[in-house]
CHARMM-style PDB file with segment names, atoms N, HN, CA, C and O in Angstrom:
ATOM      1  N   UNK     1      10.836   1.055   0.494  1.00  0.00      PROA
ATOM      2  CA  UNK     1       9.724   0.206   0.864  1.00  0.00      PROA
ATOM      3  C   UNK     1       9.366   0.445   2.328  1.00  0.00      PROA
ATOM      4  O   UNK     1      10.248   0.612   3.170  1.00  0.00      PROA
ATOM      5  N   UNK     2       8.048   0.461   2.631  1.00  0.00      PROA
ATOM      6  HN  UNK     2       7.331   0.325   1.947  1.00  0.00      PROA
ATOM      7  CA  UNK     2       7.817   1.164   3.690  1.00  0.00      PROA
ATOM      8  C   UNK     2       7.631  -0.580   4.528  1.00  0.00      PROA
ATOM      9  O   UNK     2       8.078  -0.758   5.661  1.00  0.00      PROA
ATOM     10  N   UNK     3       7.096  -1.430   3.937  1.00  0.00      PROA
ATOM     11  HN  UNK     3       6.733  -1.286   3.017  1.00  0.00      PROA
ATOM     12  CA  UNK     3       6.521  -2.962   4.281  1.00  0.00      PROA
ATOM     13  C   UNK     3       5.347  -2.585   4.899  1.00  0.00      PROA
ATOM     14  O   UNK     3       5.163  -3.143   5.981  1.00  0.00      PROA
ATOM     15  N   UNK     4       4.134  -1.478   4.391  1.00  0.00      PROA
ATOM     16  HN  UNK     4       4.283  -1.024   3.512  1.00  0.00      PROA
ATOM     17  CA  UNK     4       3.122  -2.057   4.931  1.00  0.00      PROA
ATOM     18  C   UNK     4       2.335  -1.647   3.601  1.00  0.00      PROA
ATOM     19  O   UNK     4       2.067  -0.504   3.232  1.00  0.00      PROA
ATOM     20  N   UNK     5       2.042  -2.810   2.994  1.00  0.00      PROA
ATOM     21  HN  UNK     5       2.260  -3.739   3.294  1.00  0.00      PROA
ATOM     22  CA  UNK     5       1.094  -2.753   1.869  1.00  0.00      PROA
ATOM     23  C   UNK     5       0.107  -2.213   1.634  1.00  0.00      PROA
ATOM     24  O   UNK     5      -0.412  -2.598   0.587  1.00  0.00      PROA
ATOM     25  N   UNK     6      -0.569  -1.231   2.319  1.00  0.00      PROA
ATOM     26  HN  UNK     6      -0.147  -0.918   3.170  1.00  0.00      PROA
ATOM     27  CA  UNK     6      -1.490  -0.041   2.027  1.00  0.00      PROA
ATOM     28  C   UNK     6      -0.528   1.296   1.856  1.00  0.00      PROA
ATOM     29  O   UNK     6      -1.076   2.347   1.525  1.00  0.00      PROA
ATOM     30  N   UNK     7       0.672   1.271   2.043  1.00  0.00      PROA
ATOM     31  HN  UNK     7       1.117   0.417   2.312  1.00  0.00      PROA
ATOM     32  CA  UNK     7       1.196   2.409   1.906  1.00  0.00      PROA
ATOM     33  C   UNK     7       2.224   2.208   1.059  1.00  0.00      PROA
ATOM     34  O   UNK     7       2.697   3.287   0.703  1.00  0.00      PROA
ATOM     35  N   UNK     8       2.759   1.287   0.595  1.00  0.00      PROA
ATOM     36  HN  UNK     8       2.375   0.410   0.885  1.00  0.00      PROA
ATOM     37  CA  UNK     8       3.517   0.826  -0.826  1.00  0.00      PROA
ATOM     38  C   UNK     8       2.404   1.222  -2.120  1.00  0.00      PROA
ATOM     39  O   UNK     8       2.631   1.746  -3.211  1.00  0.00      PROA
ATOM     40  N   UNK     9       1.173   0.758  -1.530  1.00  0.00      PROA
ATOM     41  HN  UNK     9       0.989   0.333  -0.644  1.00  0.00      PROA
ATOM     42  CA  UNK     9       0.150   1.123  -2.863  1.00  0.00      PROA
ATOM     43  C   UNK     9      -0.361   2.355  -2.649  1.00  0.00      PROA
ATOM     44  O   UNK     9      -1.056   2.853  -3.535  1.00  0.00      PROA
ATOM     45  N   UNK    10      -0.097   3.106  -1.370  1.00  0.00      PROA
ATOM     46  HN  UNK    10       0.468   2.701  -0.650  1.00  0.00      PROA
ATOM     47  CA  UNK    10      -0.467   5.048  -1.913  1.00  0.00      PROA
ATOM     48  C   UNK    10       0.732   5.589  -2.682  1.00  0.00      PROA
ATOM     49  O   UNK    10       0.415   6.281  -3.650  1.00  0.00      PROA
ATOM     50  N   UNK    11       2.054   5.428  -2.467  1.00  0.00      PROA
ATOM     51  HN  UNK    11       2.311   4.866  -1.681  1.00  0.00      PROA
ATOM     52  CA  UNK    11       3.457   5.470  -2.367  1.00  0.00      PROA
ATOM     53  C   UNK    11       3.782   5.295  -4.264  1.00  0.00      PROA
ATOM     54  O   UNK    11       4.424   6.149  -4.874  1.00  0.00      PROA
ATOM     55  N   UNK    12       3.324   4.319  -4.793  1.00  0.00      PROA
ATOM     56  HN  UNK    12       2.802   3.624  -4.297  1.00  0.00      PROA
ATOM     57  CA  UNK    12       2.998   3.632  -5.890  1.00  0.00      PROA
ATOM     58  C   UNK    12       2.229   4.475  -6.687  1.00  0.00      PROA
ATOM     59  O   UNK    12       2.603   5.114  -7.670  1.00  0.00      PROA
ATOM     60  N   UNK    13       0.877   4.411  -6.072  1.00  0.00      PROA
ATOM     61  HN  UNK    13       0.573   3.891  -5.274  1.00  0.00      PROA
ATOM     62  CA  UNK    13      -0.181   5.069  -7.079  1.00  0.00      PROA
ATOM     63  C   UNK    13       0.340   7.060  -7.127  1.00  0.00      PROA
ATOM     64  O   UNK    13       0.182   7.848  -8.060  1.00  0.00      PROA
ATOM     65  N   UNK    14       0.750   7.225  -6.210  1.00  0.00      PROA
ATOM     66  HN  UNK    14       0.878   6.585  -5.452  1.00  0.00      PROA
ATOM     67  CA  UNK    14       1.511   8.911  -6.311  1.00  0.00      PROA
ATOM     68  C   UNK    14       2.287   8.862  -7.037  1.00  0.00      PROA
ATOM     69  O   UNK    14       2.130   9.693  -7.932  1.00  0.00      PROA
ATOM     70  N   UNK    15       3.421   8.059  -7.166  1.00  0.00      PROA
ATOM     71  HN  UNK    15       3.549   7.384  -6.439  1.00  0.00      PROA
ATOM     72  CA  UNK    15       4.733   8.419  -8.251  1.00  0.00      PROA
ATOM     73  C   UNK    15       3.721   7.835  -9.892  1.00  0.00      PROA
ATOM     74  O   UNK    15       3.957   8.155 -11.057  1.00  0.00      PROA
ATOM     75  N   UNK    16       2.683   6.976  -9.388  1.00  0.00      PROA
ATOM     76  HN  UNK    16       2.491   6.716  -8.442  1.00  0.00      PROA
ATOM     77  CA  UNK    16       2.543   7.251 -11.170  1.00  0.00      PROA
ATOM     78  C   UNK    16       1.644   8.231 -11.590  1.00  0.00      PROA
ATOM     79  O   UNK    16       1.652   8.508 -12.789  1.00  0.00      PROA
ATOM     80  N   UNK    17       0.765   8.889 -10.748  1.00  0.00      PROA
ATOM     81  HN  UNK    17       0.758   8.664  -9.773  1.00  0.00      PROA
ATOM     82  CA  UNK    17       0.135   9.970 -11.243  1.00  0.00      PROA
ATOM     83  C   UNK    17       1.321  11.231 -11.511  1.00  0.00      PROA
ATOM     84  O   UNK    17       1.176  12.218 -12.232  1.00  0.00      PROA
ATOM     85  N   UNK    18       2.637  10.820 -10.613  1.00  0.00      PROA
ATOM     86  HN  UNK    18       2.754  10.019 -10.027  1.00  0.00      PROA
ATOM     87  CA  UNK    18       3.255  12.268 -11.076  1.00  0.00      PROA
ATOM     88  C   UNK    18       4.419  12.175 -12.541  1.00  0.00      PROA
ATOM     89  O   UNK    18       4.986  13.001 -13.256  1.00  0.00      PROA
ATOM     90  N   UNK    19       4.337  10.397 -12.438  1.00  0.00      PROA
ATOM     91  HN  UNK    19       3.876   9.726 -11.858  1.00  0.00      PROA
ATOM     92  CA  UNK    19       4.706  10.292 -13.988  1.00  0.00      PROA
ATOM     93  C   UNK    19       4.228  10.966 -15.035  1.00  0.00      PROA
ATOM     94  O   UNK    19       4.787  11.736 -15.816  1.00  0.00      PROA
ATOM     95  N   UNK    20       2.853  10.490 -14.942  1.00  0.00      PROA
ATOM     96  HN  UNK    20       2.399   9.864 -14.307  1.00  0.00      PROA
ATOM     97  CA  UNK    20       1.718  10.653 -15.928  1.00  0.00      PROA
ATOM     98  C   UNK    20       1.681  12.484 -16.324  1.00  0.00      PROA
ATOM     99  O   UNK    20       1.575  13.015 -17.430  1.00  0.00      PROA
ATOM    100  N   UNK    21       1.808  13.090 -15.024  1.00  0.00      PROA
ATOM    101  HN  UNK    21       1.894  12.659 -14.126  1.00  0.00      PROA
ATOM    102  CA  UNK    21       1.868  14.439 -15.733  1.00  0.00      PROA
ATOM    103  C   UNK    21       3.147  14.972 -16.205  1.00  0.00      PROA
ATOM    104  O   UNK    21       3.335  15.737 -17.151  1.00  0.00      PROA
ATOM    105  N   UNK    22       4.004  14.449 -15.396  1.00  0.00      PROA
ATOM    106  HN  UNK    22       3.851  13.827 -14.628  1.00  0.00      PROA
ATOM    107  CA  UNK    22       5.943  14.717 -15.888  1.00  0.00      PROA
ATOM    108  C   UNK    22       5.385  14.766 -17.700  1.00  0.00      PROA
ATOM    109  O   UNK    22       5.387  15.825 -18.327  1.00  0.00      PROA
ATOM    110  N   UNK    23       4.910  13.332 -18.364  1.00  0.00      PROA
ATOM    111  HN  UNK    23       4.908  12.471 -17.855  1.00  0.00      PROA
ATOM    112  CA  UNK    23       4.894  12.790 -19.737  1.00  0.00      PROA
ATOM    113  C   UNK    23       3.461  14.087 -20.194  1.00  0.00      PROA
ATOM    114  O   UNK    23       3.697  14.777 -21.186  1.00  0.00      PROA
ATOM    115  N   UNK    24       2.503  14.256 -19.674  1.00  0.00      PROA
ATOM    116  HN  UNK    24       2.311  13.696 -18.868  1.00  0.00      PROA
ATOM    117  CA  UNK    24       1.598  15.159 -20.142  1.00  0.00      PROA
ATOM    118  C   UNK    24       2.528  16.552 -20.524  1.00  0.00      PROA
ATOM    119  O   UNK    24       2.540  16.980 -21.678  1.00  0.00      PROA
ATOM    120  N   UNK    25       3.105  17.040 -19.706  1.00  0.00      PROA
ATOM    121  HN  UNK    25       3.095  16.693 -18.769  1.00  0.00      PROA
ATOM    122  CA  UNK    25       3.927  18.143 -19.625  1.00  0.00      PROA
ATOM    123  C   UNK    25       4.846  18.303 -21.078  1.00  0.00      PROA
ATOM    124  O   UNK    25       4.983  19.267 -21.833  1.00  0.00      PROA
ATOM    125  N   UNK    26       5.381  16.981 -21.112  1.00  0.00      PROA
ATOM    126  HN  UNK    26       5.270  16.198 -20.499  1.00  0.00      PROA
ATOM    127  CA  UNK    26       6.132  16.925 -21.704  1.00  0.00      PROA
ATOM    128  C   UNK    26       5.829  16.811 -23.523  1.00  0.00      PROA
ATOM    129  O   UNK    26       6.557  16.959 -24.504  1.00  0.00      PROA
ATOM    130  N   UNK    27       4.464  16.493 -23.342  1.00  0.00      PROA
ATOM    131  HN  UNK    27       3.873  16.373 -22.544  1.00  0.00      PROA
ATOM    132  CA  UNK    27       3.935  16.404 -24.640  1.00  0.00      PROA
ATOM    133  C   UNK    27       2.304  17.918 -25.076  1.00  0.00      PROA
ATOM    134  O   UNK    27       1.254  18.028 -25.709  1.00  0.00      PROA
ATOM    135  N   UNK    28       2.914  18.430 -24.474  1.00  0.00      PROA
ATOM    136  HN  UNK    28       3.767  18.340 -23.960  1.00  0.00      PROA
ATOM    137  CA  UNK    28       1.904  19.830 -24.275  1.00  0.00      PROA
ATOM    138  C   UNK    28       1.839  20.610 -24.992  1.00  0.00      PROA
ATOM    139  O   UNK    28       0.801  21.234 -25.212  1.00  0.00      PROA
ATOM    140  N   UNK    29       3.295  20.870 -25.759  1.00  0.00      PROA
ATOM    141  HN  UNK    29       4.138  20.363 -25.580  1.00  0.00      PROA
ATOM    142  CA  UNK    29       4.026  21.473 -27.117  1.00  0.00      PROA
ATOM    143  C   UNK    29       5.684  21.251 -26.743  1.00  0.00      PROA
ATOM    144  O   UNK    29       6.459  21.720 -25.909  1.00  0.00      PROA
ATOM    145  N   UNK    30       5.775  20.106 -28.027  1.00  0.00      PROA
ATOM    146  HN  UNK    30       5.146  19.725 -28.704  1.00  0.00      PROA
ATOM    147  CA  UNK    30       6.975  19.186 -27.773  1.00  0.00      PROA
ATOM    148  C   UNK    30       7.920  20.194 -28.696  1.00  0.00      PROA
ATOM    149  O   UNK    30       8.999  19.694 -29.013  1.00  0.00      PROA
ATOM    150  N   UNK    31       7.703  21.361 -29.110  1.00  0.00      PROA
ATOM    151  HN  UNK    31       6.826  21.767 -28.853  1.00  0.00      PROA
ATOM    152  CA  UNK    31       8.471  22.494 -29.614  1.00  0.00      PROA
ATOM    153  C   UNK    31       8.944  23.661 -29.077  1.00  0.00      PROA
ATOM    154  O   UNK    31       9.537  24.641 -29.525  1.00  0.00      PROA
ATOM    155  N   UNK    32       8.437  23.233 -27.746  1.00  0.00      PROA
ATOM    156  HN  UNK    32       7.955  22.437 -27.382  1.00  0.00      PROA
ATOM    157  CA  UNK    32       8.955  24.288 -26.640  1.00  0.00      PROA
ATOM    158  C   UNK    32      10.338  24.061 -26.106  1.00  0.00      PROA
ATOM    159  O   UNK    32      10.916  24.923 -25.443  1.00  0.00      PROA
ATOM    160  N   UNK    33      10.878  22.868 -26.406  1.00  0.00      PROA
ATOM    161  HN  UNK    33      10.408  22.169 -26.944  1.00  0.00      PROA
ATOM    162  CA  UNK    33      11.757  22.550 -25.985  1.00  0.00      PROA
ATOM    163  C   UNK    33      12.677  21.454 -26.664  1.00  0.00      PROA
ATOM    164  O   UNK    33      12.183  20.409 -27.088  1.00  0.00      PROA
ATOM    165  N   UNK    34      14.218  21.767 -26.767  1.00  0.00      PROA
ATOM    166  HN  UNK    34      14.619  22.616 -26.423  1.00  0.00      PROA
ATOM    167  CA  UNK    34      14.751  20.779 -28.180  1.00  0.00      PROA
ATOM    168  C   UNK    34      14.876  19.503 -27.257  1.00  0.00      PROA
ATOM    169  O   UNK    34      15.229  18.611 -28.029  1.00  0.00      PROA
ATOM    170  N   UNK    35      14.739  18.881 -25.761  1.00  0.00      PROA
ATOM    171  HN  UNK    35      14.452  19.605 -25.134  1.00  0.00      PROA
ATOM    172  CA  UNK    35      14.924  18.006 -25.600  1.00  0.00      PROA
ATOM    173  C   UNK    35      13.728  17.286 -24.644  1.00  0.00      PROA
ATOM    174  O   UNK    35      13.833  16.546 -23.666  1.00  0.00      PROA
ATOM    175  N   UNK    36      12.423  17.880 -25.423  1.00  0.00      PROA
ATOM    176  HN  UNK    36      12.338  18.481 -26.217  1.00  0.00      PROA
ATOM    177  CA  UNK    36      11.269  17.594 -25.014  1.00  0.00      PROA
ATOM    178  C   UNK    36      10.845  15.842 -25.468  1.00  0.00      PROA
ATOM    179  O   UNK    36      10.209  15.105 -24.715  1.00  0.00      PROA
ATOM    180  N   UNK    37      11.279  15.494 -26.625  1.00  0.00      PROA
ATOM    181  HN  UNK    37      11.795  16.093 -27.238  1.00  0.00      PROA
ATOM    182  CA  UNK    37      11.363  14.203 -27.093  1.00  0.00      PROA
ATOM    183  C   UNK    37      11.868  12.948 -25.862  1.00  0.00      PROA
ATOM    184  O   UNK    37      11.340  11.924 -25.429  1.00  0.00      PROA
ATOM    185  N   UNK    38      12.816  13.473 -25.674  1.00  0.00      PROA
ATOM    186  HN  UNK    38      13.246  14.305 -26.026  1.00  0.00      PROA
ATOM    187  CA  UNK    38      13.467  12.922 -24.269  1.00  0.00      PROA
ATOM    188  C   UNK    38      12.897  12.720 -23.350  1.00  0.00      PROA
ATOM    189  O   UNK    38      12.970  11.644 -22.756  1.00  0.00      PROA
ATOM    190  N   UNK    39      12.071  13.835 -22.929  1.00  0.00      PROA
ATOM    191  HN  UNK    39      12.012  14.709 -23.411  1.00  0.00      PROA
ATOM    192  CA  UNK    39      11.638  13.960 -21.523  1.00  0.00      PROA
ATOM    193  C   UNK    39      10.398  13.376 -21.393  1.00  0.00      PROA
ATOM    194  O   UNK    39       9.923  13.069 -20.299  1.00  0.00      PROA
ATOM    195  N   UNK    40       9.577  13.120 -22.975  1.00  0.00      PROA
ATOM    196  HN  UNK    40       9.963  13.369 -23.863  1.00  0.00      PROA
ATOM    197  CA  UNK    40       8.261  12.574 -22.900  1.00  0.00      PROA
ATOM    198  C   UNK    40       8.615  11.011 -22.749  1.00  0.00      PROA
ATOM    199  O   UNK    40       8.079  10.215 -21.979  1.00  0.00      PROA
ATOM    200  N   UNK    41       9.845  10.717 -23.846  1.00  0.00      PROA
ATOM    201  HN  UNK    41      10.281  11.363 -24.471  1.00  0.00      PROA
ATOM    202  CA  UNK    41      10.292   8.881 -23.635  1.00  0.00      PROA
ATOM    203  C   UNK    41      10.064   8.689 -22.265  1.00  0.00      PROA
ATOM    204  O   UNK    41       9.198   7.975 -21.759  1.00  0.00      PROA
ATOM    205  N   UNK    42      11.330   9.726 -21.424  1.00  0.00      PROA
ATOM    206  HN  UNK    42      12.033  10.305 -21.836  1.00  0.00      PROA
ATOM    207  CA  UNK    42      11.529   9.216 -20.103  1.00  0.00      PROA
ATOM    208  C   UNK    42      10.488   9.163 -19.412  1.00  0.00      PROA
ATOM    209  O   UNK    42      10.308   8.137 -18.757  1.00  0.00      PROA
ATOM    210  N   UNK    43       9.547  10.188 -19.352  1.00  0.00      PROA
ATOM    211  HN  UNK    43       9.693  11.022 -19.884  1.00  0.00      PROA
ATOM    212  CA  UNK    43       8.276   9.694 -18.674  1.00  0.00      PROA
ATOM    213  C   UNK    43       7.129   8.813 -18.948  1.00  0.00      PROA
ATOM    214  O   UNK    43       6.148   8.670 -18.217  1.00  0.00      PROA
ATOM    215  N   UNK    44       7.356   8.226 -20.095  1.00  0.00      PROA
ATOM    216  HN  UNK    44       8.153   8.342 -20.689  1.00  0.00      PROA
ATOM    217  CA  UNK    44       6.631   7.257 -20.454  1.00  0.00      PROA
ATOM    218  C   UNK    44       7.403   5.899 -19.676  1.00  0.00      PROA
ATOM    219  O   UNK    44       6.652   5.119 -19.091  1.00  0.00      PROA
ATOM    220  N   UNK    45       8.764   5.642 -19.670  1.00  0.00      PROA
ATOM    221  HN  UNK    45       9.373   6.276 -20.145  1.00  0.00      PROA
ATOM    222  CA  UNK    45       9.252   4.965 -18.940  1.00  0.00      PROA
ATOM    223  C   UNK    45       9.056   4.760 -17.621  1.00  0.00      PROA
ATOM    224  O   UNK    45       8.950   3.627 -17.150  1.00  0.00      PROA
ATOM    225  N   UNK    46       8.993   5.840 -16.922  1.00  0.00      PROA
ATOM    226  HN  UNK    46       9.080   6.760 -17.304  1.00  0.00      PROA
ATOM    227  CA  UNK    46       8.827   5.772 -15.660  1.00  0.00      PROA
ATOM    228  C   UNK    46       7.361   5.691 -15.491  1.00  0.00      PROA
ATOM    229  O   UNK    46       7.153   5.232 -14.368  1.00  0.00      PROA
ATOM    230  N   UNK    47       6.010   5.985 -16.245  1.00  0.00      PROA
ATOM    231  HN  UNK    47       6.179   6.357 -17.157  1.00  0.00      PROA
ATOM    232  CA  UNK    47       5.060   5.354 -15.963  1.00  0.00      PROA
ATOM    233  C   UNK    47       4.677   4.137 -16.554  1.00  0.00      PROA
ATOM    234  O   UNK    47       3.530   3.692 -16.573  1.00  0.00      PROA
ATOM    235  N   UNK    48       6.079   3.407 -17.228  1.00  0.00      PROA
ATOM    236  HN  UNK    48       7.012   3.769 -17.212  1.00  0.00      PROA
ATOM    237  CA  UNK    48       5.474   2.199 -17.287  1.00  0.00      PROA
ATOM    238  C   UNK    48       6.327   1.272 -15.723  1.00  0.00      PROA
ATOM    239  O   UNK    48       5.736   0.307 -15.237  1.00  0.00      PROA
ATOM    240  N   UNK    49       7.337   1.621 -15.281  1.00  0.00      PROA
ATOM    241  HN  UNK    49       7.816   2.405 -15.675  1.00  0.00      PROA
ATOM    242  CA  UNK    49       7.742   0.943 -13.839  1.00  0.00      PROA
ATOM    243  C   UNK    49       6.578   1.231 -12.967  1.00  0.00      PROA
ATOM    244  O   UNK    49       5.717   0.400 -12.679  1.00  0.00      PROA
ATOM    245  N   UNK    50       6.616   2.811 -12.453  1.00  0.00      PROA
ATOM    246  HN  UNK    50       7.316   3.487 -12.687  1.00  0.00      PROA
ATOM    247  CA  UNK    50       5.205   2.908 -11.867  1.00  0.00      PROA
ATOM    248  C   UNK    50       4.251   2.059 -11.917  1.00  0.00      PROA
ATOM    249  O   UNK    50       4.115   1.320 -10.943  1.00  0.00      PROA
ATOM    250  N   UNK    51       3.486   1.951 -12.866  1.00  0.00      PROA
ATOM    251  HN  UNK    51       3.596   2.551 -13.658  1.00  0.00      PROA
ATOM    252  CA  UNK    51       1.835   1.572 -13.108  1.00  0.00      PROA
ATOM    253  C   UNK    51       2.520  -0.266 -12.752  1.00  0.00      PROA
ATOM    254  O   UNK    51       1.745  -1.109 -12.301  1.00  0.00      PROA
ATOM    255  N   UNK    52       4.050  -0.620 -13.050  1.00  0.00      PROA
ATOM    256  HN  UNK    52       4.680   0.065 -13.416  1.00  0.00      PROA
ATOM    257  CA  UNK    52       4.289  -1.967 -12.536  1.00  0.00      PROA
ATOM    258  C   UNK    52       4.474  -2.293 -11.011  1.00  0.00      PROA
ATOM    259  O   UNK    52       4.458  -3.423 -10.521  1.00  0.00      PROA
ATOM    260  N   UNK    53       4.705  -0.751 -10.149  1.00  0.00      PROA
ATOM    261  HN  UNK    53       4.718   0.166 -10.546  1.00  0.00      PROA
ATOM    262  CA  UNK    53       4.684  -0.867  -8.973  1.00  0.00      PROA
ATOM    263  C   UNK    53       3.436  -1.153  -8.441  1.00  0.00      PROA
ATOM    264  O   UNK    53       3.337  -2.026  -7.578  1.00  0.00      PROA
ATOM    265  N   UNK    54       2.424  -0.511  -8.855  1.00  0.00      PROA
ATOM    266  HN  UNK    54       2.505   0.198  -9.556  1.00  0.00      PROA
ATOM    267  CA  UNK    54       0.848  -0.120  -8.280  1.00  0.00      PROA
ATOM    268  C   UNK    54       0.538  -1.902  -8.660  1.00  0.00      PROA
ATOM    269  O   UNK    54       0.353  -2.652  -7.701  1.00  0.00      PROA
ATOM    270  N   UNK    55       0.509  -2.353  -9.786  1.00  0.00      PROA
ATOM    271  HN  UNK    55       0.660  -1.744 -10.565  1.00  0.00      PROA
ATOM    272  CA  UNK    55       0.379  -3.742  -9.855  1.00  0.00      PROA
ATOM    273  C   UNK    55       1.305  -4.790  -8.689  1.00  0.00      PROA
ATOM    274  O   UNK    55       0.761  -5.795  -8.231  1.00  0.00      PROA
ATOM    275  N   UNK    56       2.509  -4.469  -8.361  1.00  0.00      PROA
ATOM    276  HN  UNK    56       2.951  -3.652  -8.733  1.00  0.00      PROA
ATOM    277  CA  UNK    56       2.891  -5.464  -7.529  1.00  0.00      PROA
ATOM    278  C   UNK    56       1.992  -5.153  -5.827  1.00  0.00      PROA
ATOM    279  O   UNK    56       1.456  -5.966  -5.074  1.00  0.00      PROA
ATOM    280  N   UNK    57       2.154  -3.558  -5.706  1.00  0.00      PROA
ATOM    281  HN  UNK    57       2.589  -2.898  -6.318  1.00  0.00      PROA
ATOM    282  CA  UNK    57       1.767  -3.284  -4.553  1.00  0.00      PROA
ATOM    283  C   UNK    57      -0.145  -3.581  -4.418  1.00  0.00      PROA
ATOM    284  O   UNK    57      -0.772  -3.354  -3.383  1.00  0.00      PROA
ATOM    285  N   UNK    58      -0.520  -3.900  -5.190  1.00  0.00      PROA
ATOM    286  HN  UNK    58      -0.011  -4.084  -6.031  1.00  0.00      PROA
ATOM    287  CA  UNK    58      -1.960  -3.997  -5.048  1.00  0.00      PROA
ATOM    288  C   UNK    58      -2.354  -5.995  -4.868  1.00  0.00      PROA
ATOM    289  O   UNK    58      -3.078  -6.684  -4.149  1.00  0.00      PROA
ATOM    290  N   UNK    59      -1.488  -6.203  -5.863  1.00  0.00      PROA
ATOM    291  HN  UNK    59      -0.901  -5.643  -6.447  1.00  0.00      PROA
ATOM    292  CA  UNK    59      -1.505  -7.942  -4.918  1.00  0.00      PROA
ATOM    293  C   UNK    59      -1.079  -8.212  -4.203  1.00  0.00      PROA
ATOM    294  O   UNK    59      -1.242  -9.382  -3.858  1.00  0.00      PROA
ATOM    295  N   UNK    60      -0.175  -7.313  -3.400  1.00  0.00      PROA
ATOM    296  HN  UNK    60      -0.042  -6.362  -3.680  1.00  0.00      PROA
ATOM    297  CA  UNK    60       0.274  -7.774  -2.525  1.00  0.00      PROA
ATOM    298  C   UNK    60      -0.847  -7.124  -0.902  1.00  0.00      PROA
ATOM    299  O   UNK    60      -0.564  -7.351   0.274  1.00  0.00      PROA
ATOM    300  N   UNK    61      -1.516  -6.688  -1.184  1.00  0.00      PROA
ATOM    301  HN  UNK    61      -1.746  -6.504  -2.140  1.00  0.00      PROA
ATOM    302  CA  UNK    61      -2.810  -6.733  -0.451  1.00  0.00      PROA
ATOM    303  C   UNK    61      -4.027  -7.317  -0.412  1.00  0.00      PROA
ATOM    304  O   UNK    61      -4.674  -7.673  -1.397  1.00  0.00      PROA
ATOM    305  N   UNK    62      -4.435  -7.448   1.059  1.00  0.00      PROA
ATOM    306  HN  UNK    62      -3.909  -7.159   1.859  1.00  0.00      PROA
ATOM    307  CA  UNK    62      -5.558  -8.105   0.976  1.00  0.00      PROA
ATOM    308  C   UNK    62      -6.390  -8.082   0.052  1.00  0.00      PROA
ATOM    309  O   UNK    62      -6.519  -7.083  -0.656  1.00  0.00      PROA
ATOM    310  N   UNK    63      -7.212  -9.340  -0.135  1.00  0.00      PROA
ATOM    311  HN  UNK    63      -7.107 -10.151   0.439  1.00  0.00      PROA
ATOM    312  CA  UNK    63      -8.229  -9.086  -1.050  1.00  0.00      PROA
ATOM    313  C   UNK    63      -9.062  -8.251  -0.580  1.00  0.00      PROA
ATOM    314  O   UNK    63      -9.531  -7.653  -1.548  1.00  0.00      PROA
ATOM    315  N   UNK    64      -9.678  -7.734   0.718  1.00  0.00      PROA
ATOM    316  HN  UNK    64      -9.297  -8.220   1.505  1.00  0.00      PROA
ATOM    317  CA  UNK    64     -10.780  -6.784   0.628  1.00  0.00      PROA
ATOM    318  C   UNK    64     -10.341  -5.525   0.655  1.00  0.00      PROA
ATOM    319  O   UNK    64     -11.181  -4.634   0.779  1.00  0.00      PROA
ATOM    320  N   UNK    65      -8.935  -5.189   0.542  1.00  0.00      PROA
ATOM    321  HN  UNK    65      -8.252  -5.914   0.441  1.00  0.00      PROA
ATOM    322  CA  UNK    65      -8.563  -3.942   0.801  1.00  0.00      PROA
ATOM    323  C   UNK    65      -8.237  -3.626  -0.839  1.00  0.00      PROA
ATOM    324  O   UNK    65      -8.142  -2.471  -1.253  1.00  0.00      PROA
ATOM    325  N   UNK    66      -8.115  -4.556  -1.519  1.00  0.00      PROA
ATOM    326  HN  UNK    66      -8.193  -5.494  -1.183  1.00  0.00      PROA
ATOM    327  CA  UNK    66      -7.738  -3.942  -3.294  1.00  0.00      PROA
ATOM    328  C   UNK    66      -8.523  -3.255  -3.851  1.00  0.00      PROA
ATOM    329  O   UNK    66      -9.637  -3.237  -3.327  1.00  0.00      PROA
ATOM    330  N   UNK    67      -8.344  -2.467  -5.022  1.00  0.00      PROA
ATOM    331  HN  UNK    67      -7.440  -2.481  -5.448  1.00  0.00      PROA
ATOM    332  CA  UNK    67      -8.950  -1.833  -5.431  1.00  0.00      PROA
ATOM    333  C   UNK    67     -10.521  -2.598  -6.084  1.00  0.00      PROA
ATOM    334  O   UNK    67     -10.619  -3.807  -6.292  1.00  0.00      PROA
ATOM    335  N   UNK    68     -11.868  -1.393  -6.376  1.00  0.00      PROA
ATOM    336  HN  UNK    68     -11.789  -0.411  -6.207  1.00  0.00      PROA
ATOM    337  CA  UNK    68     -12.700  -2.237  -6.769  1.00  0.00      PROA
ATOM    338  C   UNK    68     -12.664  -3.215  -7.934  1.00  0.00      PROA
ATOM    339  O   UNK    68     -12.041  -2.569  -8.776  1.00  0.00      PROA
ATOM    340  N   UNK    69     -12.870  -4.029  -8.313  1.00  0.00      PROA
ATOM    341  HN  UNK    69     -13.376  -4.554  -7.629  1.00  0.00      PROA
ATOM    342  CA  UNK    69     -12.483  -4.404  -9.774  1.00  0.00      PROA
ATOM    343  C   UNK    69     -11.240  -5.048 -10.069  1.00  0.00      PROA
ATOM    344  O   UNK    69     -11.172  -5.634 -11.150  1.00  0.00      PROA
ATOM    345  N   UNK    70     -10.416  -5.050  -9.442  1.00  0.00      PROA
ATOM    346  HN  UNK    70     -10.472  -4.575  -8.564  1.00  0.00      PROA
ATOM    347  CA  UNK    70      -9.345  -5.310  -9.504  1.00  0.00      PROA
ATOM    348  C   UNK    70      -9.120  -6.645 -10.120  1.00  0.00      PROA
ATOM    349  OT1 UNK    70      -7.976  -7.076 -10.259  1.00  0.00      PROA
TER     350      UNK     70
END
């Protein structure tokens, strides 16, 4: 934790985009590999903590600094 809430939520939003492709990767041709099953779970796991980080780290910022829509 860095404690400054614009950089918990870049910090955040990076590890889940690199989830997201870890699990893309992993489901690309899940016959390339006998423990590709695995590796897609696990990255589905870790982008579901992720995408729970980007949620804590985004309320925990100002309201005019959150994302649009938010």
């Amino acid at each position: 934790m860095t404690g400054d809430p614009m950089g918990e939520y870049s910090i955040a939003r990076d590890e889940l985009a690199h989830a997201a492709v870890a699990y893309l990767r992993a489901m690309i041709d899940p016959r390339e590999h006998p423990h590709s099953a695995a590796a897609a779970e696990y990255a589905q796991e870790q982008m579901r903590l992720a995408a729970r980080r980007v949620t804590r780290a985004v309320v925990a910022l100002p309201v005019d600094r959150q994302p649009v829509g938010w």
